[in-house]
C-alpha positions, 0 to 999 in steps of 0.5 A: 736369899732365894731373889739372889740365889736366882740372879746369879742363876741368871748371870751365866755366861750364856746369858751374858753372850745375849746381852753382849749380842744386844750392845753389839747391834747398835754399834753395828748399825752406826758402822753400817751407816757412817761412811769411812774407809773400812766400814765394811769390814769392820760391819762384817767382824762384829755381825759374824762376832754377834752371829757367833754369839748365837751360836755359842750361848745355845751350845754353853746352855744346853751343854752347862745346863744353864738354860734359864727363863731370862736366856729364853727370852732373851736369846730370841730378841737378841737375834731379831734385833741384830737380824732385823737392824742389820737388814733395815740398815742395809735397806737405808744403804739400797744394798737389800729391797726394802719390800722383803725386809718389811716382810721379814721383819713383820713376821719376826713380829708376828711370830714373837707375838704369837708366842707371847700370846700362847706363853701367856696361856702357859703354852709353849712354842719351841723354836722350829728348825725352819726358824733356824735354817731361815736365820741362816740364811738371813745371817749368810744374805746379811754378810754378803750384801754388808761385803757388797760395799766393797765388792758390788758383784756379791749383792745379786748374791746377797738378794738371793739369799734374802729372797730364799729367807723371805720365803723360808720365813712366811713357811715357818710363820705358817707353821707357827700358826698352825701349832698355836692352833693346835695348842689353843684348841 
């Protein structure tokens, strides 16, 4: 009884915000990459629905009081994957430089490791702010260089974004580092 008391603990609406965030990244990419007529705007919708869902399945948890185990785990591979997928297909389009994305996405990674490592220690490392003002700027490089299939002048745009991640994001990785540290030590 306490198993099922559990799942259904588990299958909030939050949580299913998640997982409908994770269906959408592989419908995502087969847009992106299939040329018709409209891809772009149909990329956009469904990036800006998912990018939304991240947004709304933190709020509902925090405000219901329905963080769970499996929406902790879960909220962060969500986003890397919509993230990163979005960005290796926009490499495969040539719209982002693939030497940035690799860095985004191996710190992504690494970042994710590190924290599997310390949790694995019964060490918890929270999400840091800088994580999230890099994936918002991940979220706003990723929209405008999708719209770049359609108006072309907006990518300049989108690379800087992008390059303003990439730097963003090797600082939080060191500050992910440096709390681990701290934690092990």
């Amino acid at each position: 009884m306490a198993q099922i008391a559990g799942m259904r603990r588990n299958l909030n609406l939050p949580n299913l915000l998640t997982v409908f965030r994770i269906f959408l990244v592989p419908l995502i990419v087969a847009i992106l990459l299939v040329e018709f007529e409209g891809r772009a705007f149909f990329a956009l919708a469904l990036f800006l629905l998912a990018s939304l869902t991240d947004f709304v399945d933190g709020y509902l948890a925090r405000r219901n009081n329905q963080i769970t185990p499996l929406g902790i785990l879960l909220d962060p591979i969500a986003d890397k994957l919509l993230v990163s997928s979005s960005f290796i297909s926009l490499v495969a389009l040539k719209l982002a430089p693939a030497w940035a994305v690799i860095i985004l996405v191996g710190r992504e990674i690494g970042v994710t490791g590190l924290r599997a490592i310390a949790a694995g220690h019964g060490m918890l490392i929270p999400a840091s702010s800088l994580g999230k003002k890099k994936m918002l700027l991940e979220v706003i490089s990723v929209v405008l260089l999708i719209l770049s299939l359609k108006y072309p002048f907006l990518g300049r745009a989108g690379t800087v974004f992008l390059y303003f991640a990439v730097v963003l994001s090797l600082y939080s990785a060191g500050e992910y580092i440096i709390k681990f540290l701290k934690l092990s030590s």
